[in-house]
C-alpha positions as CSV (number, residue, x, y, z in Angstrom):
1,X,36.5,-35.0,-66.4
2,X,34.5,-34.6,-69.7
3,X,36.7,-37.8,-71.0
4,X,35.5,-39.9,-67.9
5,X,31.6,-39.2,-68.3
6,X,32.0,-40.2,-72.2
7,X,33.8,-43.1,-71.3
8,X,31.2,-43.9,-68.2
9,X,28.2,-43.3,-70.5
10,X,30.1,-45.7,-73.2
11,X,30.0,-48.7,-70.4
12,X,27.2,-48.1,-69.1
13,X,25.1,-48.0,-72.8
14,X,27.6,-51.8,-73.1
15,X,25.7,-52.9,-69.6
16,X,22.5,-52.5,-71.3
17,X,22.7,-53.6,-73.9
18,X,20.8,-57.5,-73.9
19,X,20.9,-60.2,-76.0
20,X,18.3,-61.2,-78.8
21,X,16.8,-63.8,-79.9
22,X,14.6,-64.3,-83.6
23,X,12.4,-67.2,-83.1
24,X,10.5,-68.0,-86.0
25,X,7.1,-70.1,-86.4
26,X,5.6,-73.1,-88.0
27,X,3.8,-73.4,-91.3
28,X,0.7,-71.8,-90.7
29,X,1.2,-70.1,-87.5
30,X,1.9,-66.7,-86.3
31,X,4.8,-64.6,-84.3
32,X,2.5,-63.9,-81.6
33,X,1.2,-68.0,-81.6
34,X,4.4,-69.5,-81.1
35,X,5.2,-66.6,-78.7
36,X,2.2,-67.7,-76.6
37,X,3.3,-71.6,-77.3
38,X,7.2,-70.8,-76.1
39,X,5.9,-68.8,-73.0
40,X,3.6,-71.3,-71.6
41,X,6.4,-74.3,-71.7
42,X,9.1,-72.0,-69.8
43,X,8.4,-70.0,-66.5
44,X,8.6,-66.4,-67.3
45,X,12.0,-65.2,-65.4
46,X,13.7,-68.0,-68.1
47,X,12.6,-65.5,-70.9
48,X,13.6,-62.3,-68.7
49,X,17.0,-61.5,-69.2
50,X,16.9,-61.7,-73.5
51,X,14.5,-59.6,-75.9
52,X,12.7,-61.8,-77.8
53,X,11.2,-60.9,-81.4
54,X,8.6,-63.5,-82.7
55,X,8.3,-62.3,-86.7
56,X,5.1,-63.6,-88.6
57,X,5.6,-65.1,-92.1
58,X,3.7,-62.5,-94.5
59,X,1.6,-64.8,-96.4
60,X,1.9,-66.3,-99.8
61,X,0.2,-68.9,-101.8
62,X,1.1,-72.1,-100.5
63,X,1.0,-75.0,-103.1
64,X,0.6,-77.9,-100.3
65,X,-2.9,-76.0,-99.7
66,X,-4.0,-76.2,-103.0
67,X,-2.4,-73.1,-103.7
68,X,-4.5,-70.9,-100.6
69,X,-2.5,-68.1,-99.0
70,X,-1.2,-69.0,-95.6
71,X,1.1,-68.0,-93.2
72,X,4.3,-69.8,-94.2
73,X,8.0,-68.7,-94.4
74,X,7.9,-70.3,-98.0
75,X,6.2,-72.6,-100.6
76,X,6.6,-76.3,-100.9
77,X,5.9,-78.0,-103.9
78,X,5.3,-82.1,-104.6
79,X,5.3,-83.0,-100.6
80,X,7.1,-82.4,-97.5
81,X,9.8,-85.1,-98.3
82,X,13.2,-83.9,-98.5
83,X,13.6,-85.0,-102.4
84,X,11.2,-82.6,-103.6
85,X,13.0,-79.2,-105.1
86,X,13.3,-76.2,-102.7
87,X,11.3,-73.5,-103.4
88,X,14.1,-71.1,-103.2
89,X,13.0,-67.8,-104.6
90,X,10.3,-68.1,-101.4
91,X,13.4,-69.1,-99.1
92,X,15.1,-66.0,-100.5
93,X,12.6,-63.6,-99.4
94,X,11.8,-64.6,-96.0
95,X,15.8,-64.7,-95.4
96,X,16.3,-61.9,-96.8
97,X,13.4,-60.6,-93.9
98,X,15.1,-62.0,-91.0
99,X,18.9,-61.1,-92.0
100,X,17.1,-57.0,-92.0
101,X,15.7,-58.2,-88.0
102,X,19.7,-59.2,-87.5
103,X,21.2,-56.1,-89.2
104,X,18.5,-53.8,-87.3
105,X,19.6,-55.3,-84.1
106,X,23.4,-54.7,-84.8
107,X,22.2,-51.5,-85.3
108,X,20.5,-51.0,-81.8
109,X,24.3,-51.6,-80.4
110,X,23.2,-55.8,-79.7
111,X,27.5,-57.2,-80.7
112,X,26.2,-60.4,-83.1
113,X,27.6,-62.6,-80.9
114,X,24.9,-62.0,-78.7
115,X,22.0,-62.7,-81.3
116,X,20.5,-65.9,-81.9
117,X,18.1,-66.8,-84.6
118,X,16.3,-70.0,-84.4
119,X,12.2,-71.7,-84.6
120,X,10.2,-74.8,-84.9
121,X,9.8,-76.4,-87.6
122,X,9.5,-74.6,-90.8
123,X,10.5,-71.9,-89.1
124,X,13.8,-74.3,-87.7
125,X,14.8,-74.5,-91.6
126,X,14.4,-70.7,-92.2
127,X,16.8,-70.0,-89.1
128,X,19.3,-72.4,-90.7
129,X,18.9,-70.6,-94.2
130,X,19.7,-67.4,-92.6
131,X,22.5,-68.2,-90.7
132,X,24.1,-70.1,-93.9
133,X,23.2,-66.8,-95.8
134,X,24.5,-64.3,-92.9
135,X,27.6,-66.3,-92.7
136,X,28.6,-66.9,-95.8
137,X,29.8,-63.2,-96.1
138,X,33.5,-63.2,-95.0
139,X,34.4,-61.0,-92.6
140,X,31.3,-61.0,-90.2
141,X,31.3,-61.7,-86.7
142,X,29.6,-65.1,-86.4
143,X,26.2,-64.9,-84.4
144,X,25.8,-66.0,-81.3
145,X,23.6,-69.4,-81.8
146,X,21.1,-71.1,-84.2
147,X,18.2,-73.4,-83.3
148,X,16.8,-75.9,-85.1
149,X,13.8,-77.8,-83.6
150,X,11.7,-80.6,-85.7
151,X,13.3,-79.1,-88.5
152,X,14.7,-80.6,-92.1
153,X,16.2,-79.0,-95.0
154,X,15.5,-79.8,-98.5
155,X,18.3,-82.1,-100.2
156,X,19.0,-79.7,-103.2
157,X,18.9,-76.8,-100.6
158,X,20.9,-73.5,-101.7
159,X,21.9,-74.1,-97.7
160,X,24.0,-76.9,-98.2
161,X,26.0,-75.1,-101.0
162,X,26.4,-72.2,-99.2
163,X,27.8,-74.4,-95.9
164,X,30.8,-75.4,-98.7
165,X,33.7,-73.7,-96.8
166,X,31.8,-71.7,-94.7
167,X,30.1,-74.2,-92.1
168,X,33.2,-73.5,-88.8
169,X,31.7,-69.6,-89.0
170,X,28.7,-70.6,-87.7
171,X,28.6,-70.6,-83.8
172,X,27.4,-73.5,-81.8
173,X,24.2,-75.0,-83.2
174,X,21.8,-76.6,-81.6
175,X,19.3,-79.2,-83.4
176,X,16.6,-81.3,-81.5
177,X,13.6,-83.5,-82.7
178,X,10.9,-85.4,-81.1
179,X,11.5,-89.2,-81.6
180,X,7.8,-89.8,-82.4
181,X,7.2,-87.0,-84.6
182,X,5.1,-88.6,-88.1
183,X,5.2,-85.4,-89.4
184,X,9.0,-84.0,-89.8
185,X,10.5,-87.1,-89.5
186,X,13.7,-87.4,-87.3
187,X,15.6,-89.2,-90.1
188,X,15.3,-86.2,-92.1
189,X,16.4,-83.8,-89.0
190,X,19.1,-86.0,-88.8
191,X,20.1,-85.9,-92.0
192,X,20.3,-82.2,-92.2
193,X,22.5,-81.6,-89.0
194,X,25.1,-84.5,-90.4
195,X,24.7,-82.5,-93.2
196,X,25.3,-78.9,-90.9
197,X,28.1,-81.1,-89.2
198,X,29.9,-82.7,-92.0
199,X,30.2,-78.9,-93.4
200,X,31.8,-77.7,-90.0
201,X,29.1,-76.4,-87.6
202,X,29.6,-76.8,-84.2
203,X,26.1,-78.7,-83.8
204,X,24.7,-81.1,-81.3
205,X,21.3,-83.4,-82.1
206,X,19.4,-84.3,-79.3
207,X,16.0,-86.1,-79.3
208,X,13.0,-85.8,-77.1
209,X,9.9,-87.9,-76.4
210,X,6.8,-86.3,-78.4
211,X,5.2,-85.7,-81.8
212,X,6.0,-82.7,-83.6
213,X,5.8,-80.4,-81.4
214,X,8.0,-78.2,-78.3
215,X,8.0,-79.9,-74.9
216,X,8.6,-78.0,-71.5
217,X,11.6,-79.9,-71.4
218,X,13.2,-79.5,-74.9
219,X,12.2,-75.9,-74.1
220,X,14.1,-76.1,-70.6
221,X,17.1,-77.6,-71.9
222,X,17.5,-74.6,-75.2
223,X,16.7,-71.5,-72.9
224,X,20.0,-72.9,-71.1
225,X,22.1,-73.4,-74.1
226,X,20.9,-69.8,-75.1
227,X,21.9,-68.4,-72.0
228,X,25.2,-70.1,-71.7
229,X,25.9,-68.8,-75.5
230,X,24.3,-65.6,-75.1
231,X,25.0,-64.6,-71.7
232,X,27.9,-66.3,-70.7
233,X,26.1,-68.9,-67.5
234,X,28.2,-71.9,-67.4
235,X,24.7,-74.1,-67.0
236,X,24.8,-76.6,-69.7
């Protein structure tokens, strides 16, 4: 009898236990803005059934401000382009934050495969920096998704090294862009997921009408790829 509580207690602590998502922020913004930008593009029961964590950058000097703090995952130097040098010591720090989120969450009983990190923008590239950092360590159960929206990484990124033999741990990807963004460019979106796909990630690109920016129906069409990888809904 005592065998059969443990072992009802065991799958019933299994049966709560929900998925999780890290969705990180633009340069500039907050947890708590992009929070209050991702819940006004999706009706609320969309967002019900996973626990959501919206991290804010802790703010640094930012040299594409003339060197004022702001809240950004990381520093840029020379110019958004994708030529200019990754600031990777920044990159390191702010990875380093989201791969403790991940680890605490493993740690709540959340199996990875039912974790998802992914953002918008500069927050997009820090999602693929951790997942090319979490799954470059052999032997860890891959995640269970990574977002990238209006995102690029830099062309000498540690990222793309790190992909080198290690790019068909990651789990599905999935990479959008708006096709009149003037801001983060598509082509360099692009680039990055051939570059994600040409290393072995699972990833899909899809485009959207809009600037840089997240659309209620880019939004629409991730929640469903996040609850098909997360909690197992056949909707595409």
């Amino acid at each position: 009898m005592r065998r059969s509580l443990v072992m009802a207690a065991n799958i019933a602590t299994t049966a709560a236990v929900r998925p999780t998502v890290i969705f990180l922020h633009g340069s500039g913004d907050t947890g708590r803005g992009v929070e209050g930008w991702l819940r006004s593009l999706a009706p609320p029961d969309a967002l019900a059934a996973i626990d959501w964590e919206f991290p804010t950058a802790e703010p640094i000097p930012y040299a594409l401000a003339g060197g004022q703090v702001a809240s950004v995952w990381y520093d840029r130097v020379g110019g958004f382009e994708p030529h200019h040098p990754e600031q990777t010591d920044s990159v390191e720090r702010s990875a380093s934050r989201i791969l403790a989120l991940i680890d605490a969450a493993v740690k709540r009983g959340v199996p990875p495969s039912k974790i998802a990190v992914g953002g918008f923008s500069m927050g997009g590239n820090l999602a693929y920096q951790t997942a090319a950092r979490y799954h470059a360590v052999a032997g860890r159960e891959p995640l269970g998704a990574v977002v990238g929206l209006s995102c690029y990484s830099a062309k000498d990124s540690r990222a793309h090294a790190l992909l080198k033999g290690t790019g068909d741990r990651w789990p599905e990807t999935y990479v959008a862009h708006g096709s009149g963004d003037d801001f983060i460019l598509p082509a360099w979106g692009s680039a990055t997921y051939e570059a994600l796909s040409a290393a072995g990630v699972d990833a899909s690109f899809r485009h959207f009408s809009g600037a840089h920016e997240m659309t209620a129906p880019e939004i629409a069409d991730v929640l469903a790829f996040l609850r098909r990888r997360l909690l197992d809904e056949t909707c595409a």
